[in-house]
Each structure stands twice: as structure tokens, then as C-alpha cells.
C-alpha positions in Angstrom: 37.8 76.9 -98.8 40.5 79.4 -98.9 43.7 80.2 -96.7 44.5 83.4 -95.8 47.8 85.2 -93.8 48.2 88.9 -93.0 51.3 90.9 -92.3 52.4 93.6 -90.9 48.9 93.9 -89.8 45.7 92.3 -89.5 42.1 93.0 -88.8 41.6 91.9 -85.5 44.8 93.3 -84.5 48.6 93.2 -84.7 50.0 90.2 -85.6 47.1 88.2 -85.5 44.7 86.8 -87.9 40.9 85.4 -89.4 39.2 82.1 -88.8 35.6 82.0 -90.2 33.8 78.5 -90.0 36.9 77.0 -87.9 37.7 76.0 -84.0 39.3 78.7 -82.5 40.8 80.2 -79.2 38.7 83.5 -79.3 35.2 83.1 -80.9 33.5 86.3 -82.8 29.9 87.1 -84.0 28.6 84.6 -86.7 31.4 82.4 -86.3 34.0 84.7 -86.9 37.4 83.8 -85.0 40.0 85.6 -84.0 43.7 83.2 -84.1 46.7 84.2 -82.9 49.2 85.7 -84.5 51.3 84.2 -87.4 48.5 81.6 -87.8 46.4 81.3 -90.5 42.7 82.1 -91.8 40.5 79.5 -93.6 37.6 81.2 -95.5 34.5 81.2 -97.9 33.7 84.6 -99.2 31.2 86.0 -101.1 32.9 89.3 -101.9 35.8 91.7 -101.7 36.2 94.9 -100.6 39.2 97.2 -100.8 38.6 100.0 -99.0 39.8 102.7 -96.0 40.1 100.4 -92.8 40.3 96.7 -92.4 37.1 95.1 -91.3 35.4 91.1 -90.6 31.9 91.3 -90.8 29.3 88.5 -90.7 27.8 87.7 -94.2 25.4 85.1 -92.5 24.8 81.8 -93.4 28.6 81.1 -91.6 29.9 83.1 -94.5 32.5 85.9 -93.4 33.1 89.1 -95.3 36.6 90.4 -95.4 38.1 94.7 -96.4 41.6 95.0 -96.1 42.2 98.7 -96.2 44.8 100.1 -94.1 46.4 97.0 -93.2 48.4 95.2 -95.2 47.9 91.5 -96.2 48.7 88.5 -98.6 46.5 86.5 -100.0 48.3 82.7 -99.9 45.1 81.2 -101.3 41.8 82.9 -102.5 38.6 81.0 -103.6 35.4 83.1 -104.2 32.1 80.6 -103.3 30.0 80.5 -103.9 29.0 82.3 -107.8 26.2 84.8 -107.0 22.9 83.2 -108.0 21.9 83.4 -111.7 20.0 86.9 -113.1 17.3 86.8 -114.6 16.9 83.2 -113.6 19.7 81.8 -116.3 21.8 84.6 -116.5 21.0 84.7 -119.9 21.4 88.9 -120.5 18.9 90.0 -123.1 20.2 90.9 -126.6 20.7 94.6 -127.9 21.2 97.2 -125.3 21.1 96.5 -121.6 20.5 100.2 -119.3 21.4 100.4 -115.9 21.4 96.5 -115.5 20.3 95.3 -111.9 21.6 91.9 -110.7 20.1 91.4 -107.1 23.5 90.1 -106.3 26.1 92.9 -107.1 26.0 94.0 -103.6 26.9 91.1 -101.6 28.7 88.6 -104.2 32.4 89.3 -106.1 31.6 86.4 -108.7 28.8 86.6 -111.7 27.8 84.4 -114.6 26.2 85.8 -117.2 25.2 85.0 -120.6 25.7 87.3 -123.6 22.6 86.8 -125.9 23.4 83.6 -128.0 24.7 84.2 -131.3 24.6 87.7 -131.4 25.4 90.1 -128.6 24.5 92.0 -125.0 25.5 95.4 -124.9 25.8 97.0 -121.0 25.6 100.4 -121.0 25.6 100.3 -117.3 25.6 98.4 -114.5 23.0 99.2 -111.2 25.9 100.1 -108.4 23.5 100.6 -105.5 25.1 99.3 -101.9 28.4 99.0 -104.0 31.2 100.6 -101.8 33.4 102.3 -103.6 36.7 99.6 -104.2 34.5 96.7 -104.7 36.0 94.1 -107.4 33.2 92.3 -109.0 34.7 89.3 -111.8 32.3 88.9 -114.7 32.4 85.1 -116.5 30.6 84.8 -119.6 29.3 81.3 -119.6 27.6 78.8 -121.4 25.9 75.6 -120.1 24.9 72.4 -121.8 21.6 73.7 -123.8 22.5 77.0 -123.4 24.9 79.2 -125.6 26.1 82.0 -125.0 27.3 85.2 -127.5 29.6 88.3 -126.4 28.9 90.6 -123.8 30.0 94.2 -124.8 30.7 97.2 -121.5 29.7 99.8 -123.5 32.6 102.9 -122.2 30.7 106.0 -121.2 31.4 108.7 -124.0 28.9 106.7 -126.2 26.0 108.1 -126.9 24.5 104.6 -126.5 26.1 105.0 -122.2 24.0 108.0 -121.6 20.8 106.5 -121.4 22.3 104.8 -118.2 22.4 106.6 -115.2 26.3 108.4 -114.6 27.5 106.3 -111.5 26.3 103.1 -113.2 28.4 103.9 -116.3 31.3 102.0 -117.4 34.7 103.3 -118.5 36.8 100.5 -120.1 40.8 100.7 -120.9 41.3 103.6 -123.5 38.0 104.9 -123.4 36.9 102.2 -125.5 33.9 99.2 -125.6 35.1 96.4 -123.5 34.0 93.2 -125.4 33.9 89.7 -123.3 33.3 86.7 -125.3 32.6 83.5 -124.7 33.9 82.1 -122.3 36.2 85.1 -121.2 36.5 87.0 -117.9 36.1 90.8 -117.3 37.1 92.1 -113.6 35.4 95.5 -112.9 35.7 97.3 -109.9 34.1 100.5 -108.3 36.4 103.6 -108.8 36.4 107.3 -110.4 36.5 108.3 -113.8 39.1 111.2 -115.5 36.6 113.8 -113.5 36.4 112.2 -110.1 33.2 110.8 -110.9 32.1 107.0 -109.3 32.0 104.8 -112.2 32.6 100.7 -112.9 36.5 100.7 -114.2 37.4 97.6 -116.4 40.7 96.3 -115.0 42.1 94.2 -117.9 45.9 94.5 -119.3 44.1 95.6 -122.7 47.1 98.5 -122.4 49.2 99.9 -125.5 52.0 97.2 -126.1 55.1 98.5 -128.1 55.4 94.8 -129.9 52.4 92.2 -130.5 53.6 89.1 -131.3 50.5 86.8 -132.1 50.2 82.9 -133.8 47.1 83.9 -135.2 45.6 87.1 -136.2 41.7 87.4 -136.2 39.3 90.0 -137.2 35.6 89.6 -135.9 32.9 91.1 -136.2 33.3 92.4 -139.9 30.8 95.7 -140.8 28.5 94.5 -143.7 27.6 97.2 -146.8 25.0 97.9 -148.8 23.9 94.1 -149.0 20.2 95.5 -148.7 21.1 98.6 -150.8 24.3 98.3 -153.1 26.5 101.4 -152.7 26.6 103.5 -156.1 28.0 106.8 -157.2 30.4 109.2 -155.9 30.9 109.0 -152.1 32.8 111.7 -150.2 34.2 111.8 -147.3 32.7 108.4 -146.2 31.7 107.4 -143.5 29.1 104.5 -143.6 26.9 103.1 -141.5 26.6 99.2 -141.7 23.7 97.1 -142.1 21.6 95.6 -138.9 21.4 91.8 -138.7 19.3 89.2 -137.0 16.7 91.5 -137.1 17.8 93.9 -134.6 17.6 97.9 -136.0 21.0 99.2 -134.3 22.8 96.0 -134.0 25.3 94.1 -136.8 27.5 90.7 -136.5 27.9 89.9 -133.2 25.8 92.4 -131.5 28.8 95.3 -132.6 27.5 98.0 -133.8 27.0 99.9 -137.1 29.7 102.6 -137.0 32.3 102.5 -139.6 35.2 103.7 -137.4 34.7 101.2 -135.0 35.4 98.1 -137.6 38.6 97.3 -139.7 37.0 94.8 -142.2 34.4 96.4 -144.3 32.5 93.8 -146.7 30.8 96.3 -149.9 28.2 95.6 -151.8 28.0 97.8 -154.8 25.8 98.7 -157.8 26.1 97.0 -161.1 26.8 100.9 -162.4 29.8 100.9 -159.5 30.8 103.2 -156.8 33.8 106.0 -156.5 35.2 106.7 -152.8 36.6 110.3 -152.8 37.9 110.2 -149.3 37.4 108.1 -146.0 36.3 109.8 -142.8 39.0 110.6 -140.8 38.2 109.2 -137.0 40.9 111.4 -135.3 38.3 114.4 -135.9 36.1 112.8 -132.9 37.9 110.7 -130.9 41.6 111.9 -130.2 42.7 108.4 -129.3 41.5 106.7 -132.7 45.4 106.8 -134.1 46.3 104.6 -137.0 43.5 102.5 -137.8 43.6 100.3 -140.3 40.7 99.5 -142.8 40.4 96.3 -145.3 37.4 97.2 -148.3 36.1 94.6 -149.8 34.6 94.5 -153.4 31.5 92.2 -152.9 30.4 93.5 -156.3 28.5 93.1 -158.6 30.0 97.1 -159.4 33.6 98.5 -159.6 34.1 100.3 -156.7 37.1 103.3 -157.3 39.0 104.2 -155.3 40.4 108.0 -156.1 43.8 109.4 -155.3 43.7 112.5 -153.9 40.4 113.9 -154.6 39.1 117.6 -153.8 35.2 116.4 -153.9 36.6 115.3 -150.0 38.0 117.1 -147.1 42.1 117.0 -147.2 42.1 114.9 -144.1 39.8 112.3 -145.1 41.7 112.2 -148.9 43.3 109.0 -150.2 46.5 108.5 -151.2 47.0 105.3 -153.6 50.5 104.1 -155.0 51.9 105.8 -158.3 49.3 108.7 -157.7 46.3 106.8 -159.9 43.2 105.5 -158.9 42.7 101.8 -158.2 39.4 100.3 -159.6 38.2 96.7 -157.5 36.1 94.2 -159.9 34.1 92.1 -157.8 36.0 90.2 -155.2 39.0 92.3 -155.2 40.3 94.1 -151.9 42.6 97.0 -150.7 44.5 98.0 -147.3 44.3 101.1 -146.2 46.1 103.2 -143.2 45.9 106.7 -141.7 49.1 107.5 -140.0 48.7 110.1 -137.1 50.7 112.9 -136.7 53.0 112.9 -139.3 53.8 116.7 -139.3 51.5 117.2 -142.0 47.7 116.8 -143.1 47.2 112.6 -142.2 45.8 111.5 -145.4 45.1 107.2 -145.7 47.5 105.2 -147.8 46.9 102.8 -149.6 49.2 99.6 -148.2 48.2 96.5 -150.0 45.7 95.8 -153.2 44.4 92.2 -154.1 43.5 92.6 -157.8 43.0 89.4 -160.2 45.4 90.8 -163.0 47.9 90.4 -160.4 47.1 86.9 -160.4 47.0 85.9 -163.9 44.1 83.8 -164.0 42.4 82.7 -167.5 39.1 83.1 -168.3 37.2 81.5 -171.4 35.3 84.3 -173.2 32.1 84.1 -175.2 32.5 83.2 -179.1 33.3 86.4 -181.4 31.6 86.8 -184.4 32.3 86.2 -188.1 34.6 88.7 -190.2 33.3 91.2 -191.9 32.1 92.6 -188.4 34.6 94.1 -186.0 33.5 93.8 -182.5 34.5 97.7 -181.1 35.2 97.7 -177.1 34.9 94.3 -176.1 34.5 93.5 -173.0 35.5 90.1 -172.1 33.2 89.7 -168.9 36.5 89.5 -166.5 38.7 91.2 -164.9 41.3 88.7 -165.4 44.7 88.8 -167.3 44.8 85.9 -169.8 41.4 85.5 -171.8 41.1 83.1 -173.5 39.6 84.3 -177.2 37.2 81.9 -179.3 37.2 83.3 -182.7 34.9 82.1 -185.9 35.9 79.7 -188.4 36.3 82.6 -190.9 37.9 85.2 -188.6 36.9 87.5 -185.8 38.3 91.0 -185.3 38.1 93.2 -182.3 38.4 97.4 -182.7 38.9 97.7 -179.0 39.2 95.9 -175.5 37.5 97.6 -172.4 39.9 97.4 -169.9 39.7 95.9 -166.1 40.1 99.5 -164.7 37.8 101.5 -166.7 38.9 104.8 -169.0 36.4 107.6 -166.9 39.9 108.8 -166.1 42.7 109.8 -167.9 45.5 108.1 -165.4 43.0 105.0 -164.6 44.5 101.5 -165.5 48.0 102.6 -167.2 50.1 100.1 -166.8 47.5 97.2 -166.9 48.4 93.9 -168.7 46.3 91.2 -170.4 47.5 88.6 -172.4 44.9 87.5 -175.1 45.4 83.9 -176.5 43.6 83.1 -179.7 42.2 79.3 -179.3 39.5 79.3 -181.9 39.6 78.1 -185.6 40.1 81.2 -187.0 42.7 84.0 -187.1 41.9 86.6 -184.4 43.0 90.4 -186.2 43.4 93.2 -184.0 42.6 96.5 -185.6 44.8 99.7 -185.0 42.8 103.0 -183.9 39.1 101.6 -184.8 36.9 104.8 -184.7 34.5 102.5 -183.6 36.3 102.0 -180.3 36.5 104.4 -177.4 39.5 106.6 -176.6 41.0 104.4 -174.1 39.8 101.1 -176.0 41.8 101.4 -178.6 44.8 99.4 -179.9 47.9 101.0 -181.1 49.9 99.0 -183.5 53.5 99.9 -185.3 53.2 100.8 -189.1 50.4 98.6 -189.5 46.6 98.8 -189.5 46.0 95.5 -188.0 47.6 92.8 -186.7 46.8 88.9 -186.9 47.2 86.4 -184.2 46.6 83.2 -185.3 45.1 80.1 -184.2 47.0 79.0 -180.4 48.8 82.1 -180.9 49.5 85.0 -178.0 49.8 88.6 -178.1 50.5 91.3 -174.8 48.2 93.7 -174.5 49.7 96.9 -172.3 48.1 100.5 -171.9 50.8 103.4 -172.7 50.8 106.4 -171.2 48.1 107.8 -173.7 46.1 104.8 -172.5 45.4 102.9 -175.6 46.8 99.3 -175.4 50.3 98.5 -177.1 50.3 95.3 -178.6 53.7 92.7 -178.6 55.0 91.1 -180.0 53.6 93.0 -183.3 54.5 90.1 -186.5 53.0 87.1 -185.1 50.9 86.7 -188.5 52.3 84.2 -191.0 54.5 86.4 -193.4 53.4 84.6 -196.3 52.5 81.8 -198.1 53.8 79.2 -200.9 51.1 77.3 -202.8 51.2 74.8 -205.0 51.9 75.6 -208.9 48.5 77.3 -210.0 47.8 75.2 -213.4 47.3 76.3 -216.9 43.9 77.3 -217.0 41.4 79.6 -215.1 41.5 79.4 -211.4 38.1 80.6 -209.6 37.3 81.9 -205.9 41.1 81.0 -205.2 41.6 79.8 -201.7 45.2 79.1 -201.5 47.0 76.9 -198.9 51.1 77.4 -198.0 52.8 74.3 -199.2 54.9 74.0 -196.2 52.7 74.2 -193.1 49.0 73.7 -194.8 47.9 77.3 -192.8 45.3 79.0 -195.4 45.8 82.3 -196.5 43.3 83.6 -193.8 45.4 82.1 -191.1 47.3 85.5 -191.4 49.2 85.8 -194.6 49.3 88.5 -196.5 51.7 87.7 -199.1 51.3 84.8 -201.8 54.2 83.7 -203.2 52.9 81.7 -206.3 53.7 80.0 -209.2 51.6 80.3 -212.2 51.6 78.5 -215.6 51.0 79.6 -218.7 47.5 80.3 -219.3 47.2 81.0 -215.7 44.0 83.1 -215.7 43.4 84.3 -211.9 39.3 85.4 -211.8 39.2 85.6 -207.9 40.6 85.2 -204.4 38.4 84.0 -201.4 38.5 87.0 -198.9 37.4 84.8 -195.8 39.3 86.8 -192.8 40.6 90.2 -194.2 39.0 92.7 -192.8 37.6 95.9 -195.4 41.1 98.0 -196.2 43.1 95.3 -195.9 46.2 94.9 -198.3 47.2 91.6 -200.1 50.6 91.7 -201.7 50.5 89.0 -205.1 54.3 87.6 -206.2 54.1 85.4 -209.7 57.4 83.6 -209.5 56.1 81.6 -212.4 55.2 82.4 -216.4 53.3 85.1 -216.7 49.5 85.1 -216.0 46.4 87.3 -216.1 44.2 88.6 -213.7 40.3 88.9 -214.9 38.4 92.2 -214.1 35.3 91.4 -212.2 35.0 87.9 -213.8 32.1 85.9 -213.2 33.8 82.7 -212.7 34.1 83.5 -209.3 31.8 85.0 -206.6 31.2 88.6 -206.2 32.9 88.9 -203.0 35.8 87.4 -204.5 36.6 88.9 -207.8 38.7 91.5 -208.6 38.7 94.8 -210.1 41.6 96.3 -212.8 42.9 99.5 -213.4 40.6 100.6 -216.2 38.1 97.3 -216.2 37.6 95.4 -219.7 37.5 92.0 -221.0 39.6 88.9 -219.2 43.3 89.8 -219.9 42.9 93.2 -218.5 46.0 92.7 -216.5 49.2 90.5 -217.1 51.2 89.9 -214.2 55.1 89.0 -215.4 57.6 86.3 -214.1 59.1 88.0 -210.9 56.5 90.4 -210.5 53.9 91.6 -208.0 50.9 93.4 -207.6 48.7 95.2 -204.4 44.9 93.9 -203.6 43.0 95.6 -201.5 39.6 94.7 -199.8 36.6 96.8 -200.5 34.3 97.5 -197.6 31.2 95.4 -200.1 33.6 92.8 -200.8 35.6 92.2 -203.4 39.3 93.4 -203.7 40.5 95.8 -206.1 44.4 96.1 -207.9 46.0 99.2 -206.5 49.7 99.2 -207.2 52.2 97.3 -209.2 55.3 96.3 -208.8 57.2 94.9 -211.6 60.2 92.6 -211.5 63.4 93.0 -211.5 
């Protein structure tokens, strides 16, 4: 039941007012009363009408029908009973596109219950408006029941190409000129009215306005536009603009029942090739709808590929170009994200910026890579498997070496990835030796250490890795090998396949020295020195702070890898190495080290 007072004028007459259903002075058709005036009006109604002139008609059943037009009134209670009876029998509206729906009802009720298709979506392209006076307000719930659910229901605005397959005056034109979307549980009022042209459409009268501040507790983004999950995304894409991937089986239709179009999403979830994916430029949406201003697009990496993004790139159109921070590309591993924008009308060509990027070297994670091989072999661009910052290095027993790292950004350009840091920490047995400008790394790849050739990191030791502005990585710090060692006194007699052992801190010499500092005896008679973890080129620097000693030419004491060659060759005591005085080994590529320089003491 509702109550109902009119003003400065009423329908029956000036001053007086509406009884329907009630005992009254003056009885009208169907039950329709007239009171007098200042008293009040106490009515069911099926429907409202806004319209010229202010009418009381008889809606049968002892239901009365009220249009206000010219005179003025004010509602002090409104209650619209009963809901029109259920379309389609449940009001269950079927999913994917609904044209020129037809609810028995929309000319007689103001109330409706309808059911977007569970799960998914019902998309209205238009709405039947036959015996629909123009003014009509109609209010849309979308509704479930026990054992019923009920997904979104989507107005579909009229400057789709999806709206013209409805007739014009049942078309839909929703705030902005955009899809309407109701969801469950929500309300949508429409009511009959003319579009921009003067034409009769269904207007969506909603407060979905332009706000100049939007303060919100929680900020949701639903439905997302899925990528390549069918086929991953690969090569060089320009000036893109994708189309998403159906779901639930529908051809035209993705989460949620939205559609497929990539302007019409902000969360885009890629799936790339293994080989990865470059993005020259983003469409633009401003170039077909001239209210699309600003948008905002997150990319998501789902992987298993890279997916580049490039700065500023001529294979697209100027408008739909990229700008990213520092002018460089930005390369996302799998899981990794970026924010983009496209400001509008900035006096200028609108280009996207870049705002935010979610990369994993930003969030120092560790990752435990596979074991590295034995020394002699160098392992030339290494790729870890991750994208992460610290990895965690296993090396062999005897010594691993790496030529060159493959870094999380890729080197296909000449700008990609400076600046990127990884940390590698050296947790196996052996020392890890880092090897300066390997030819058998890639430009890019490459390390770049200070006056040295290589550099040794040894066991739960760390070293910065940081690519320069000719993009091979710089290494710091750059003496973290053990200077040298102090063994015990080497006795009086021959001494084979040497493996000597600092006195001090019981590191081996392949821990990282380079230097031995040793004592020898007389008689000392040096026939080899185990080369377990020098890499081929190598230098060795020998210091007798003892008698004086001799150092056997290719002696076969000890094992070939191990023995040395003299200036000269010859019988043992090819060389004498004096108190205070030092010598140069270096390692031959087929084992073995061979006396280059002498220094003598002093």
C-alpha cells in the first residue's frame, strides 16, 4: 500500500486528491475515488508514467494507474506491487546476446526481475518498447532465488555494433555512451526518452556520472581479458590491439559474459611463447571513441615467454607508441607485470607511459641453481633458470667457472637491462672463478673485471654483478679470492703432485690463492703442483722463503697434469729457486703449468 499527496494541483482537480481501493465521498470507475482536497491517496500501482497531462486510469483487478504530467505532486510514500510476473517463466535471461527482448509485462508493470545467465553473463542489446509511452520508468532487479543463481546483466549502449541488430527505438543508451553492467543483485532504472538525435530510445538513469574525486575502501577490477591461453602470443606486435579469448564455451563472450575487446578491459592476463613476445605500441582507443580518455591498462606476464615491452618504437603508429622510464625497454619474465596510461590531450601526440613495473629483481628473491660442472670447462652464458636477483651458485668439488651470465632482460638490444643487478653467492665446495671477456660468451654476457683475467669467489662467498653502460656485467667487490697462502715447511726431499694447504685457515690452494708463500728445506725437490681449480692461462706466483730448492722439468714423480715445465727442459735441477725468491707458473690449456718469469730476491 502506498500514500500519496499532491500539491498545487492534482488529477481530479484543484486541491484535491486519489483514493484507489478506499471508502470515499465521490466514487470513480474501477474503484477509483476522488477525496477532497488536502487529503490523502492510498495506492497499489503497477506502473508509472511521467508524461504531458495528469491522468487516473483503471488498471483492473482494483489496481489504479497514476501520470502526473502537468500537475505537480509529491510522493510521501511510493510502493510498486506487485513485481511484473517472471519472463520466460523464471526470469532467467538467456546467456550471450539478448535482441529486441520482449517481456509481456513492460507495458503495464514499472518493476521486473530478471536473471542474468548464471555464472557468466546476459547481454541486452535492446529492449521490445511496444505500448511504452514515452516517460515510462521501468526498474530492473537482478535477482537470484534459492536454487537459482544469477550472473550480470549487461544494456549493451547503442553505438555497438553488437545494438544494431536490435531494432532503433528498442535500443539502449546508457550514461557516457557506454555498456551499462547490473550485477547481482543490483538495480538499473531505465526510462523511455530520446537519444543525442531526438530519437525514442531506453535511457539508463543511474548516477554513473564523471566524479572529480573517488574515494573507495576497496578497489576491484572484474572481468579481466584473458590472452593467448589457447595460442601464446609470440613475436613482434604493433600497434596492438587484441582480442581476448571466449570462455564457457561461448564464441564472442569472455569472463563474465564481457566481451573480447581490448579497449573495453584494464586487466589483461598474457600468455606468451616460450620464444617471447615484443609490443611496439598499444592501440590508442581515442582514435574510435572520443570519450575513451585516460584508460589505464595492467599487462600481465602469464609466461612461459618474456614479453618486451619497447620504448618508443617506429614499427607502431606515434599515438599508439610506448613510453617506458629511463627511455629503455622493460622485459617481464613470467609472472611479472606493468601499469600503463595514456594521458589525453596533453598538447602533444598522447603516447602510454609506463607508471608502475612489478619485476622480481626488484624483490631480491634467491633462487637455488642447477650444479656447475667441474674445472677445466667454463660454462659460457649461463643462464640460471630465474629471473631473480640472488642465485644461489652450486659449484664442483674441484671448481666451476662461468664465461658469461644471461641476463633477466635479455641483450637483443643495446639499452635492454643496463642497470640490472644480481648478486651471485657461491655455496658449493668449490671455488666459483668468474672469467673476464670469455670469447665464448656473448656480447652482453660477458664479465668485465679490473686488471685481472678472472676473479675467484670462494666457498659462502658473494660478489655484485651490475651491467655498465657497454652492458657487460661489472663485478664488486673484485679481491674476494684468498691473496695467498702459508703452508707448512716443505721437507728435505722430493715433494710430488703438491697440494698445499694455508697454515692459518686450512683453505687449499684452489680455494682461490694464487700466491704460495713457502718454506722449503734443503733438498727440497718440487716435481709438481695439483692444478685442481685454475682455469687454462692462469698465473701462480711461487715465494721460497726458505733454503733454496729445485723445481724438476716434467718430472715423472708426479702426474702429467701436474708437473712442470723449465726454461730450457733437462734433468731434475733444471731450476734452483733461492731463499727470498719467486717464480711465475702458468696453466697450460692440456694441463700442466709451465715457469714463465723469475723474480729473484732481494
Amino acid at each position: 500500500m502506498s500514500i500519496v499527496s499532491f500539491g498545487g494541483g492534482a488529477p481530479t482537480g484543484s486541491g484535491s486528491a486519489i483514493v484507489a481501493n478506499a471508502p470515499s465521498e465521490e466514487s470513480g470507475a474501477g474503484g477509483v475515488a476522488v477525496q477532497k482536497a488536502g487529503e490523502t491517496i492510498v495506492a497499489d500501482a503497477t506502473k508509472l508514467n511521467f508524461a504531458s497531462g495528469a491522468t487516473v486510469t483503471d488498471g483492473g483487478n482494483g489496481i489504479a494507474n497514476v501520470s502526473i504530467g502537468a500537475g505537480t505532486g509529491t510522493f510521501q510514500d511510493l510502493v510498486l506491487t506487485p513485481v511484473a510476473p517472471f519472463i520466460n517463466g523464471n526470469g532467467q535471461i538467456p546467456l550471450g546476446y539478448n535482441n529486441d527482448l520482449s517481456d509481456p509485462s513492460m507495458p503495464t508493470y514499472t518493476r521486473f526481475i530478471w536473471r542474468g545467465a548464471d555464472n557468466n553473463a546476459s547481454l541486452i542489446t535492446g529492449i521490445d518498447a511496444t505500448d511504452v509511452p514515452d516517460g515510462a520508468i521501468r526498474i530492473i532487479q537482478n535477482m537470484a532465488v534459492v536454487g537459482l543463481d544469477c550472473g550480470q546483466i549487461i544494456l549493451v549502449n547503442e553505438n555497438t555494433p553488437e545494438a544494431l541488430n536490435s531494432q532503433p527505438q528498442n535500443r539502449i543508451v546508457g550514461p557516457g555512451n557506454y555498456d551499462f553492467t547490473i550485477p547481482p543483485y543490483g538495480l538499473c532504472v531505465l526510462m523511455r526518452g530520446e537519444n543525442a538525435a531526438g530519437d525514442p530510445r531506453w535511457l539508463v538513469v543511474d548516477t554513473n556520472g564523471w566524479v572529480r574525486k573517488c574515494i573507495a575502501q576497496s578497489l576491484q577490477i572484474y572481468p579481466h581479458l584473458n590472452i593467448g591461453s589457447e595460442t601464446p602470443i609470440s613475436g613482434r606486435l604493433d600497434n596492438w590491439n587484441p582480442l581476448g579469448d571466449a570462455e564457457f564455451g561461448s564464441p564472442n563472450l569472455g569472463i563474465a559474459g564481457s566481451n573480447l575487446k581490448f579497449p573495453d578491459h584494464t586487466a589483461l592476463e598474457i600468455n606468451t611463447d616460450a620464444a617471447g613476445a615484443a609490443i611496439t605500441g598499444l592501440y590508442n582507443t581515442y582514435n574510435t571513441d572520443s570519450t575513451d580518455w585516460g584508460p589505464i591498462k595492467i599487462l600481465v606476464n602469464n609466461g612461459p615467454g618474456a614479453l618486451t615491452i619497447r620504448h618508443e618504437d617506429a614499427n607502431s603508429s606515434d599515438q599508439n607508441q610506448i613510453l617506458c622510464p629511463g627511455g629503455l625497454d622493460i622485459v617481464l619474465n613470467q609472472y611479472e607485470s606493468c601499469i600503463v596510461w595514456l594521458p589525453f590531450y596533453t598538447g602533444h601526440i598522447n603516447r602510454w607511459n609506463v607508471l608502475a613495473i612489478a619485476k622480481a629483481d626488484g624483490l631480491s628473491p634467491s633462487f637455488n641453481a642447477t650444479a656447475l660442472p667441474s674445472v677445466p670447462a667454463v660454462t659460457d652464458d649461463w643462464n640460471p633458470g630465474s629471473p631473480a636477483t640472488r642465485i644461489r651458485v652450486l659449484t664442483n668439488a674441484n671448481g666451476s667457472a662461468l664465461g658469461g651470465l644471461v641476463g633477466a632482460m635479455g641483450v637483443d638490444n643495446p639499452d635492454t637491462g643496463r642497470g640490472e643487478t644480481r648478486v651471485l653467492t657461491n655455496l658449493g665446495p668449490g671455488p666459483l672463478v668468474l672469467i673476464s671477456a670469455s670469447p665464448g660468451s656473448s656480447a652482453g654476457n660477458q664479465f668485465n673485471i679490473d686488471a685481472s683475467a678472472r676473479l675467484v669467489i670462494r666457498p659462502t662467498h658473494s660478489v655484485t654483478l651490475f651491467k655498465d653502460e657497454g652492458n657487460d656485467w661489472l663485478v664488486f667487490p673484485q679481491s674476494d679470492a684468498l691473496q695467498s697462502i702459508t703452508p707448512t715447511a716443505l721437507p728435505g726431499s722430493s715433494v710430488n703432485d703438491w697440494a698445499p694447504v694455508d697454515n692459518f685457515t686450512g683453505f687449499p690452494l684452489n680455494m682461490g690463492a694464487r700466491w704460495i708463500r713457502m718454506t722449503a728445506s734443503g733438498g727440497t725437490i718440487l716435481t709438481g703442483i695439483d692444478g685442481t681449480g685454475f682455469i687454462t692461462g692462469e698465473r701462480l706466483l711461487l715465494t721460497n722463503y726458505g733454503s733454496g730448492m729445485t723445481i724438476d722439468n716434467q718430472s715423472s714423480s708426479s702426474l702429467v697434469a701436474n708437473r712442470i715445465t723449465t726454461p730450457g727442459g733437462g734433468s731434475p735441477g733444471d731450476f734452483v729457486l733461492g731463499t727470498f725468491c719467486s717464480v711465475w707458473l702458468i696453466r697450460e690449456a692440456g694441463g700442466g703449468w709451465t715457469l714463465e718469469g723469475y723474480v729473484p730476491g732481494g
